[in-house]
C-alpha positions in Angstrom: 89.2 103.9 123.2 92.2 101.2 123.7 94.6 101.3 121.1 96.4 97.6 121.0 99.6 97.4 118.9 102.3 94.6 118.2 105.2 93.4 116.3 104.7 90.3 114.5 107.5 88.0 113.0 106.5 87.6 109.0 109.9 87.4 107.1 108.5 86.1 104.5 105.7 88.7 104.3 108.6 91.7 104.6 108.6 93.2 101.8 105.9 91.4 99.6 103.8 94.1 99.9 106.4 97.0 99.8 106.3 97.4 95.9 103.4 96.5 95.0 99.9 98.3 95.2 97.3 96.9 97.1 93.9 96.9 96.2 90.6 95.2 97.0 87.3 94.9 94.9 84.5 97.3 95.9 83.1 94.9 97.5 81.4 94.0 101.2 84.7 92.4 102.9 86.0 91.4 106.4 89.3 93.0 104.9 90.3 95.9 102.7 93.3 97.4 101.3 94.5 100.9 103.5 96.9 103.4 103.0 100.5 102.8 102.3 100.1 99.1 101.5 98.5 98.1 104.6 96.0 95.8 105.0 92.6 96.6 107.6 90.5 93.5 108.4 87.6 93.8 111.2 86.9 91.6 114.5 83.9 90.7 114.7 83.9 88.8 118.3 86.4 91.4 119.7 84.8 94.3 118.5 88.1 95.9 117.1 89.6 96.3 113.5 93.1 95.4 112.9 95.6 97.1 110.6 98.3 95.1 109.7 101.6 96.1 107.1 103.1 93.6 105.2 105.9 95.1 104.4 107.3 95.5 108.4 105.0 92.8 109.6 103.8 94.8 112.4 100.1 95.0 113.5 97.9 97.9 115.2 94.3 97.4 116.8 91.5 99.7 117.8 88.4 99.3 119.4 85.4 100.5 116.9 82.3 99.1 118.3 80.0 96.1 119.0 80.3 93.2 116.0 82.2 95.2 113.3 81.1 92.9 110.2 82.7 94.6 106.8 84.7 97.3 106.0 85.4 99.5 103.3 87.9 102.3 102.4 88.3 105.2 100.6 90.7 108.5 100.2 92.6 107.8 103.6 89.1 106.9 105.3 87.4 103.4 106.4 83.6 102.7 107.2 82.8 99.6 109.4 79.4 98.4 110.2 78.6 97.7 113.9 76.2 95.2 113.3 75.6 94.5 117.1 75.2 98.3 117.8 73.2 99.5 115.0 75.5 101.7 113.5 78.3 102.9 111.2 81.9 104.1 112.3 84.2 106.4 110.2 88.1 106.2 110.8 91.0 107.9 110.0 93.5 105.5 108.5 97.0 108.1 109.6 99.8 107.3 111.2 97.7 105.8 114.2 93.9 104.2 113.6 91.5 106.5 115.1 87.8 106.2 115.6 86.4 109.8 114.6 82.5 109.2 114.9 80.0 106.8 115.1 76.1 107.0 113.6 72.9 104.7 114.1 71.5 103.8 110.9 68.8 100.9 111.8 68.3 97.0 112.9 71.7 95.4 111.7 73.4 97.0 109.1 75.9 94.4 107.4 77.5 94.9 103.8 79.2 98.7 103.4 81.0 99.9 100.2 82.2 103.6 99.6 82.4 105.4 96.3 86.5 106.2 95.1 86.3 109.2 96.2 85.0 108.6 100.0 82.0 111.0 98.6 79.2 108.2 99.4 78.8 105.2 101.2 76.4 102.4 100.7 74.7 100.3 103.5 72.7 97.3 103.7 70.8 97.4 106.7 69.6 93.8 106.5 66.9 94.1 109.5 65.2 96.9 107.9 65.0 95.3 104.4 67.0 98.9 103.3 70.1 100.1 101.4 71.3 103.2 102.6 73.2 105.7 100.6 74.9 108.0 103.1 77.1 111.1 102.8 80.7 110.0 103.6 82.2 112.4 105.8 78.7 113.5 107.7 77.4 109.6 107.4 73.6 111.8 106.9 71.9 109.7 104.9 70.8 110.8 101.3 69.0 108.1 100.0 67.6 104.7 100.9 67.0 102.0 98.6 63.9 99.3 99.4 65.5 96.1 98.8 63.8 92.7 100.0 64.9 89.6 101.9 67.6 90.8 104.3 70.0 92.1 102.2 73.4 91.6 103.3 76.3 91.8 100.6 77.4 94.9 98.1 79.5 94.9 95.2 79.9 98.2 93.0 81.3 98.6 89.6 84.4 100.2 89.1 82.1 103.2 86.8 80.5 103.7 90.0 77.0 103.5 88.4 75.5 99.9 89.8 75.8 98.6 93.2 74.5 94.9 93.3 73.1 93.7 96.6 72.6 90.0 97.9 70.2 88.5 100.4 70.1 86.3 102.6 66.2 84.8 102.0 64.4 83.5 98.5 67.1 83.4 96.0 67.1 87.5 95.7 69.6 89.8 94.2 69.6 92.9 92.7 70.9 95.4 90.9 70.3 99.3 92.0 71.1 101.7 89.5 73.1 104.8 91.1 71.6 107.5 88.9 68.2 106.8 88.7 67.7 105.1 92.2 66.0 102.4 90.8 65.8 99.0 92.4 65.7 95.7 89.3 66.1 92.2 90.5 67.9 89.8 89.3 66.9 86.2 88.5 69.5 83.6 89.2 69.8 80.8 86.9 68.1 78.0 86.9 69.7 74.4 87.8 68.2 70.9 88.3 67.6 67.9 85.8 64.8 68.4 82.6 62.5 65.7 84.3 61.2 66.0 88.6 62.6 63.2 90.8 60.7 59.6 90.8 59.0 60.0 93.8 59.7 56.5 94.8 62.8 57.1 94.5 65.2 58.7 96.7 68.4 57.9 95.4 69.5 61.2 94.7 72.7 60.5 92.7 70.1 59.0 89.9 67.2 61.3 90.4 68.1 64.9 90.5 65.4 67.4 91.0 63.9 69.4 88.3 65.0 72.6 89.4 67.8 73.4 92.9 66.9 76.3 95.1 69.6 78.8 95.0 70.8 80.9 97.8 72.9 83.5 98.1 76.0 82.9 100.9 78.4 85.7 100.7 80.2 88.9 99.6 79.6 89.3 95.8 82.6 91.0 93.3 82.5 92.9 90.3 85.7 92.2 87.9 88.0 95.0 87.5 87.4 95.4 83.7 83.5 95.4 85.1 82.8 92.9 82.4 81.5 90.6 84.7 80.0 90.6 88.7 79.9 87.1 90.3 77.4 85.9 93.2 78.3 83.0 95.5 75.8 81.0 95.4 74.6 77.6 97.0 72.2 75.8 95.0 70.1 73.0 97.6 68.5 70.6 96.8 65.3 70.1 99.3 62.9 68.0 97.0 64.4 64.6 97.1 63.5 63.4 100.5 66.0 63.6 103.3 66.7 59.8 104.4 68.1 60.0 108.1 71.0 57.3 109.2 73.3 57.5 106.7 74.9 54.5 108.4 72.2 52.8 106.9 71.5 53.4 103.6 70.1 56.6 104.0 71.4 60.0 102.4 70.6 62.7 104.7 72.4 66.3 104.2 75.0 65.6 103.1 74.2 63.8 99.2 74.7 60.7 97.6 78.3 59.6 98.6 78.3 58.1 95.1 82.0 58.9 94.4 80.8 60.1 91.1 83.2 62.2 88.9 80.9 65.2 88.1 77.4 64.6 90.2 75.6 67.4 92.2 74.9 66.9 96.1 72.4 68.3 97.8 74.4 71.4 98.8 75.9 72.9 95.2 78.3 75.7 95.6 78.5 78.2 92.7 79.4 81.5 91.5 76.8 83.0 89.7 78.4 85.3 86.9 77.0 87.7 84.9 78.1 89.6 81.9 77.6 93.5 82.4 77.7 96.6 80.3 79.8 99.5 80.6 77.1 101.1 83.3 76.7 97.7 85.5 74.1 96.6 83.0 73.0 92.8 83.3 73.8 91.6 79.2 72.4 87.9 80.0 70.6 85.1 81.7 74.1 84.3 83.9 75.9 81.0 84.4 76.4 78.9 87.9 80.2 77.9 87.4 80.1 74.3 89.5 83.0 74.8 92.7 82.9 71.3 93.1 83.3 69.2 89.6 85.9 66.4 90.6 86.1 64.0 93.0 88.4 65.1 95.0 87.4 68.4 95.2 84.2 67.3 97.4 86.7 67.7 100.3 86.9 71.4 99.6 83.2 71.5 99.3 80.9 73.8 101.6 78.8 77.5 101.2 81.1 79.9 99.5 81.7 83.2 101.1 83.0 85.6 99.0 85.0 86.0 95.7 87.3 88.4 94.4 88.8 88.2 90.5 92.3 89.4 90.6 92.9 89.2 86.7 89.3 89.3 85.0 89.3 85.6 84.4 90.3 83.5 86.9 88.3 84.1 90.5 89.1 83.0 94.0 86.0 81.7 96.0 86.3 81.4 99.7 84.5 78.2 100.8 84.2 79.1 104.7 83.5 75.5 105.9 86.4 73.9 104.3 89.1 76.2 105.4 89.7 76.9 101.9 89.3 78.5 98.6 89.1 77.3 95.2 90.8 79.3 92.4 88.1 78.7 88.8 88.3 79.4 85.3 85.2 81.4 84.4 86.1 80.9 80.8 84.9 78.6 78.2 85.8 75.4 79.4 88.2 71.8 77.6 86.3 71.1 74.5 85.0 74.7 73.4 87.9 76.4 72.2 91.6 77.5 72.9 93.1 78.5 76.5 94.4 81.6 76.8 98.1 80.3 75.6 96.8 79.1 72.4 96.6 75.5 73.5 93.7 73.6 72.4 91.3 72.4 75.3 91.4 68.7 75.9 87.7 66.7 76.9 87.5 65.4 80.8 86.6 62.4 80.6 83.9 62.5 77.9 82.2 64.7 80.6 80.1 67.8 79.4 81.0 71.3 79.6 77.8 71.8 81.1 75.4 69.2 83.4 72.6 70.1 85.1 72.7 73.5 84.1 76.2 74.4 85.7 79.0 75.4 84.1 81.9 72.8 85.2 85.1 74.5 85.0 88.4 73.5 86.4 88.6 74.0 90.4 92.3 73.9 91.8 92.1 73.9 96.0 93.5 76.5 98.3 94.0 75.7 101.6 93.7 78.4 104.1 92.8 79.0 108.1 89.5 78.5 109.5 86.4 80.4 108.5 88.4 81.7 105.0 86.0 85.5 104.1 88.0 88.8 102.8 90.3 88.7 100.5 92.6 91.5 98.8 95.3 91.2 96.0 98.2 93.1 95.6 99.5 92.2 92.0 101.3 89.2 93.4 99.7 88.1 96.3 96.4 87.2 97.6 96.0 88.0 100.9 93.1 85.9 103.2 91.5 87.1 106.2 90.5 84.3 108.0 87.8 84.8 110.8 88.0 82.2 113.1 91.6 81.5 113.1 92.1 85.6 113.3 94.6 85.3 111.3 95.8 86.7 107.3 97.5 84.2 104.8 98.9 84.7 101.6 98.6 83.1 98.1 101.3 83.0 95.5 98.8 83.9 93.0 100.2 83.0 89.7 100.9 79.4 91.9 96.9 79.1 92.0 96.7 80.1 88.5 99.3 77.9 87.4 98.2 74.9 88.8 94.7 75.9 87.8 96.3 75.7 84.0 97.9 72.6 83.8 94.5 70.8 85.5 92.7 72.3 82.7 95.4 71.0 80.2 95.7 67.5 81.7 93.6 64.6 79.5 93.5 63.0 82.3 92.0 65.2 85.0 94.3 64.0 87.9 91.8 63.0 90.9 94.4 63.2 93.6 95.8 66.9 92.7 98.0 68.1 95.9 96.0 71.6 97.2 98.1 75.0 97.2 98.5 75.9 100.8 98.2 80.1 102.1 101.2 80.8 104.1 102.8 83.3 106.8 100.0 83.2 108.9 99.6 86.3 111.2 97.6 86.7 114.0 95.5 89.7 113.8 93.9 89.7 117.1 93.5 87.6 120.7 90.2 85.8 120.7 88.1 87.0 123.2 85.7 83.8 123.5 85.9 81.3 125.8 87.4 77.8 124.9 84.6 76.1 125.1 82.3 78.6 123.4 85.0 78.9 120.6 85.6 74.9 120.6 81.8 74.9 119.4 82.0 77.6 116.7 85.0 75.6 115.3 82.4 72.6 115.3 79.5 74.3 113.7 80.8 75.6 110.9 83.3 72.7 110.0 82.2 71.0 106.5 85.8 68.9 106.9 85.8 67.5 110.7 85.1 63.8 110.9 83.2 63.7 114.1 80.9 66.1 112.3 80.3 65.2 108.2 81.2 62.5 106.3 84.2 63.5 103.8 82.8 65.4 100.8 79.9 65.8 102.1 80.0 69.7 101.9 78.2 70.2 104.5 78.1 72.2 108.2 75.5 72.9 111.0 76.3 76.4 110.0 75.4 75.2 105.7 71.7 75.2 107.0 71.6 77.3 110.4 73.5 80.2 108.6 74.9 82.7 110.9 73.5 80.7 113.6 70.3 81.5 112.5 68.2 79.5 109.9 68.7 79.7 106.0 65.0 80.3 105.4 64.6 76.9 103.1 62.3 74.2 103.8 63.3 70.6 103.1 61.5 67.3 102.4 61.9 64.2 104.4 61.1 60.3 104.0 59.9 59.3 107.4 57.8 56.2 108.2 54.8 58.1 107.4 55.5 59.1 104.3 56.8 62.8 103.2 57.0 65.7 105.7 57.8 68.6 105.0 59.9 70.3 107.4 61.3 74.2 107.6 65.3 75.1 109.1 64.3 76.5 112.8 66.6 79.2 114.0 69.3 78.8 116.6 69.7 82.2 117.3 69.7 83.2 121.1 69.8 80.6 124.0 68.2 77.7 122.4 68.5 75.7 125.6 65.8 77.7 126.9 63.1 76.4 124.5 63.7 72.8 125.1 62.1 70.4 123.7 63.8 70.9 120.0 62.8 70.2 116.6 59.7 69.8 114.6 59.3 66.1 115.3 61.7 64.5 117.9 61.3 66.4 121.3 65.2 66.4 121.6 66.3 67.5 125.6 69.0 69.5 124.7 71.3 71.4 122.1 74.0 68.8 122.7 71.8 66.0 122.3 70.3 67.0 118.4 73.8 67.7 117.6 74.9 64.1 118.1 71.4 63.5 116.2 72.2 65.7 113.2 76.0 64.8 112.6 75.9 61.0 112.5 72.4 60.3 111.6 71.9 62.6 108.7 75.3 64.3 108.0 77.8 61.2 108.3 79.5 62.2 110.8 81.6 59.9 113.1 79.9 61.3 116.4 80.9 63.9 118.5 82.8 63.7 121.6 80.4 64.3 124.9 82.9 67.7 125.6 82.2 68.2 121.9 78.9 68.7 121.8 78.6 70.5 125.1 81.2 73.2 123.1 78.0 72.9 120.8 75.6 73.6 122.8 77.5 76.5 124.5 78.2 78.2 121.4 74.4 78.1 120.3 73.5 79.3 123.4 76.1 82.3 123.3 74.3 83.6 120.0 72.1 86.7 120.3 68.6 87.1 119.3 67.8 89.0 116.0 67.8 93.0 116.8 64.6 94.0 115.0 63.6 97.8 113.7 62.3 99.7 116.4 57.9 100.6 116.2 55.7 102.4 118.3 55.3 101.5 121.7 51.8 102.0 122.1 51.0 99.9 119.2 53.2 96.6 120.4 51.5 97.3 123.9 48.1 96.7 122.5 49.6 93.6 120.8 50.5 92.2 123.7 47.2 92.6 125.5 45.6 91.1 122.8 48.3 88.0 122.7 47.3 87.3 126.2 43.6 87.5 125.9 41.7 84.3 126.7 39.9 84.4 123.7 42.5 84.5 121.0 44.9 82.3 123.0 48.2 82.9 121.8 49.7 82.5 125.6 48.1 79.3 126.5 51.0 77.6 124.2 53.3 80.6 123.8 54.1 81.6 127.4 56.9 83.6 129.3 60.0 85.3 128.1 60.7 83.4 125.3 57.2 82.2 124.0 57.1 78.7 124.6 55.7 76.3 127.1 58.4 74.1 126.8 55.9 71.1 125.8 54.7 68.9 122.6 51.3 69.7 121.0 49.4 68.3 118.4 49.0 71.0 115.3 47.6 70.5 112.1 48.5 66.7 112.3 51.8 66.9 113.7 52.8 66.7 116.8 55.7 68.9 117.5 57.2 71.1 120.0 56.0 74.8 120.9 58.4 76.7 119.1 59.9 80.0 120.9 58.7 83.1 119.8 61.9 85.0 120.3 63.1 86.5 117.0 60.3 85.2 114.9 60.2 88.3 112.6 63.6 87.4 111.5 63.1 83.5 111.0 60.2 83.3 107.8 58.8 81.3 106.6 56.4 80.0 109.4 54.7 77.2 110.3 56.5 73.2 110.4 56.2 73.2 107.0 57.3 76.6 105.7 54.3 77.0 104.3 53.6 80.5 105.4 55.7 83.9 104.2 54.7 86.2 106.6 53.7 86.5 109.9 50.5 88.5 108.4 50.0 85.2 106.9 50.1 83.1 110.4 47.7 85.6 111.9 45.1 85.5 108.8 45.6 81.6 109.1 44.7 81.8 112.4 41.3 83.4 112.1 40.4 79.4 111.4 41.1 78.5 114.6 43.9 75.8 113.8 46.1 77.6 116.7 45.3 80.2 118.4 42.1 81.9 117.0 42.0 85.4 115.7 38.8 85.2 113.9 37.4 88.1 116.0 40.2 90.7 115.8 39.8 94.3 113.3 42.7 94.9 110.9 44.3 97.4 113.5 44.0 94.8 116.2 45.7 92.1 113.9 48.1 95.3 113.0 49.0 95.7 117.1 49.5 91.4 117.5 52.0 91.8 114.5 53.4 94.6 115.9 54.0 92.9 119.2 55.1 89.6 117.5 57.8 91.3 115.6 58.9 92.7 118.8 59.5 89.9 120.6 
């Protein structure tokens, strides 16, 4: 173990802290409030967690594993998940950071909270479709907790008798009660127009869809009075046909470009709140409270990754794309009532309180490093950990507030308001990428960069390839043929290697459907040609999925059958990474062989989404469209599954 510590010049951050006590929701974070005032925010590329003090401005790292992802403390202790690794790590946060054991607890464990009293410790291992409940000093694990869709984010409330859980696939949340074990979902709200989209239409500022498909995005929060627990949220909207060359008259990703005062796009970010009870109980249907009502605010648009609500009423959203986070009122907004000085609420505009379903509420910008996720408050401050940067920032938080006041006062609803900017930025560690690898990270998840996205367009490679993976949504498209309907394909692992890409185009390389993507259907200017080989790199430098290990016997069987003349699988799907690198005609379209590398981890299947499970593909199959499987027993088509999910 390397212990890594330096001093740090933050005058304006001595002392800040030195009063005041820190604390953090119980909530899934990249950062967390320690002991003594001191702040603890993982590295995910470097494989370390950083402590850093406020009051002297001095910084400590350790080495805890392979992709620590969130953090969580209790009673003088902090759990990190090693996603890469499999595993959980327990520290001692002393006078030094030490590492006092590691255990495996399945494929990718992500979100980790810990009771008050460092007694328990919740996991969501999001590979395994599992929450785990483990004791916190022994890490054995007591219970586990079936949750579906790759779970990923935690929040618990402070009664310590509901832990909420996010994931990433389908719209799902849920609520697992800590007494009984038992799992409820959660229905998010619904959002969209009363009437479906002309379908000769695709002017999507005119026609919006019936109902937008909601996804989770980040780490949920729970307010401290428990009143409330809020879910950022995206809702998309993949109905109204994607028109490619936005240059010419076409909309692509990245919405309407309307200039409209209130209008949705077709990537919505929200925080989904919901009243609770005393015991975590949901009390009501929830309410998607609109993060980007105004005009100007579509510069600060992207996915939202996390929120925390310092005072009960007013939240902080990180929006990860925009280097940014918006500060929202999640009260009653101009119109229905009295502020909370008494003042009357003025109208914006003649606009509604509510259109399309979302709450619009005044959204006053933030502007922070790149890659904005954990947050923690400290009475005064909020402090923001900002992953690609590697850096903290802090947040005068009555400024946010303030500002956040007087918008909601104004009759006018000034479109031009000047954003808050985080200061005292400390580095927290060295990056350990290489330029060019960390040039293209930069570039992927950039909702703001001109080369990129057109301005407000609230959108990123990494909006739709989340994680560098896929986002598990299927969108329509307007091609000369008419509708197609056409799944998000994963980037995870080296892409390059399964050349040619996408469904329809036969694209030579990573670099080259980049250029593609950003000016043809996200408005971008173009990248550069070193631009979008920092692209490429950094696609290729992403690992494949780790999947839940199965028996061995089982996936060898699978693959003898995969290989087998007469079901076929290998005549198209061949070598290492299960393509041919070649176009085929299938179910009439013609499209490239997809790799098979990951699959278990990219659903839904087929061009067209059209299939939930790889059960599904291999029952489909049976008729011969691709592959055929018509003569295999339900153990063999058990052992091909098997062998699939193992690739």
């Amino acid at each position: 173990m390397r212990i890594l510590t330096s001093v740090m010049l933050a005058v304006a951050l001595v002392g800040c802290g030195s009063e005041q006590t820190l604390h953090s929701p119980t909530s899934s974070s990249t950062m967390v409030a320690g002991r003594s005032g001191r702040l603890l925010a993982v590295n995910v590329d470097e494989g370390t967690v950083t402590r850093f003090d406020p009051a002297t401005g001095t910084t400590s790292e350790v080495q805890v594993g392979l992709e620590p992802t969130r953090i969580a403390t209790a009673n003088g202790k902090a759990w990190v998940t090693l996603r890469g690794e499999g595993a959980v790590a327990v520290l001692d946060d002393a006078d030094q950071l030490v590492v006092e054991q590691t255990a495996k607890v399945g494929a990718e464990p992500y979100g980790v909270v810990a009771l008050s009293d460092g007694s328990r410790v919740y996991v969501a291992v999001s590979m395994q479709d599992v929450v785990l409940e483990l004791d916190g000093t022994t890490l054995k694990v007591l219970r586990t907790f079936a949750v579906q869709d790759e779970p990923r984010w935690l929040a618990l409330n402070p009664a310590e008798t509901a832990l909420f859980v996010a994931s990433t696939r389908n719209g799902t949340i849920s609520r697992i009660d800590l007494d009984s074990g038992a799992v409820t979902p959660i229905q998010l709200p619904e959002t969209g127009d009363d009437a479906p989209p002309d379908d000769d239409d695709v002017d999507f500022g005119k026609n919006i869809p019936n109902t937008l498909t909601p996804r989770p995005t980040g780490d949920p929060v729970v307010s401290p009075d428990g009143d409330s627990v809020g879910f950022p949220t995206v809702y998309v909207d993949n109905t109204t046909p994607v028109v490619s060359d936005v240059n010419n008259g076409g909309q692509g990703y990245a919405g309407d470009g309307s200039g409209d005062v209130v209008t949705a796009g077709r990537i919505n970010p929200a925080l989904v709140v919901f009243q609770l009870d005393d015991d975590g109980e949901v009390l009501d249907a929830g309410r998607a409270v609109f993060l980007a009502a105004k005009k100007n605010r579509k510069a600060w648009r992207s996915y939202p990754s996390a929120a925390i609500a310092p005072d009960n009423r007013y939240f902080a959203v990180s929006m990860e794309g925009s280097d940014a986070l918006v500060v929202v009122d999640t009260e009653p907004y101009r119109g229905q009532g009295r502020n909370d000085r008494g003042v009357k609420l003025k109208s914006f505009s003649g606009a509604p309180a509510q259109f399309l379903n979302f709450w619009v509420r005044p959204v006053t910008p933030v502007l922070t490093g790149a890659g904005p996720r954990g947050m923690v408050f400290d009475g005064e401050s909020l402090f923001v950990h900002d992953f690609i940067d590697r850096d903290i920032r802090r947040v005068t938080w009555d400024d946010a507030v303030e500002v956040n006041r007087h918008e909601a006062d104004d009759k006018k609803q000034r479109e031009d308001v000047v954003p808050i900017h985080a200061v005292d930025a400390i580095r927290v560690t060295e990056p350990s990428l290489s330029p060019q690898v960390e040039l293209g990270r930069r570039l992927f998840y950039s909702a703001t960069d001109k080369a990129m996205v057109a301005r407000g367009g609230g959108v990123s490679c990494a909006t739709c390839h989340f994680d560098g993976r896929d986002d598990g949504v299927t969108w329509t498209f307007r091609e000369e043929g008419g509708k197609v309907r056409l799944q998000t394909p994963s980037l995870a692992g080296a892409v390059s290697e399964t050349v040619p890409l996408t469904w329809r185009s036969g694209v030579d390389s990573v670099g080259d459907e980049a250029l593609l993507t950003t000016t043809l259907r996200m408005g971008g200017h173009g990248p550069t040609d070193e631009q979008l080989d920092a692209i490429g790199a950094f696609v290729d430098s992403t690992r494949l999925p780790i999947l839940p290990e199965q028996e061995v016997s089982l996936i060898e069987q699978g693959r003898a059958i995969f290989e087998s003349a007469d079901v076929g699988c290998a005549s198209c799907h061949a070598g290492d990474r299960g393509t041919d690198n070649r176009l085929h005609t299938v179910v009439d379209l013609t499209t490239n062989t997809p790799g098979l590398s990951g699959i278990a981890a990219s659903a839904p299947y087929l061009h067209d989404g059209s299939l939930r499970t790889l059960r599904d593909v291999l029952e489909w199959a049976r008729g011969g469209q691709m592959g055929d499987t018509s003569s295999l027993t339900d153990q063999e088509m058990d052992a091909l599954e098997a062998y699939l999910r193992s690739f």
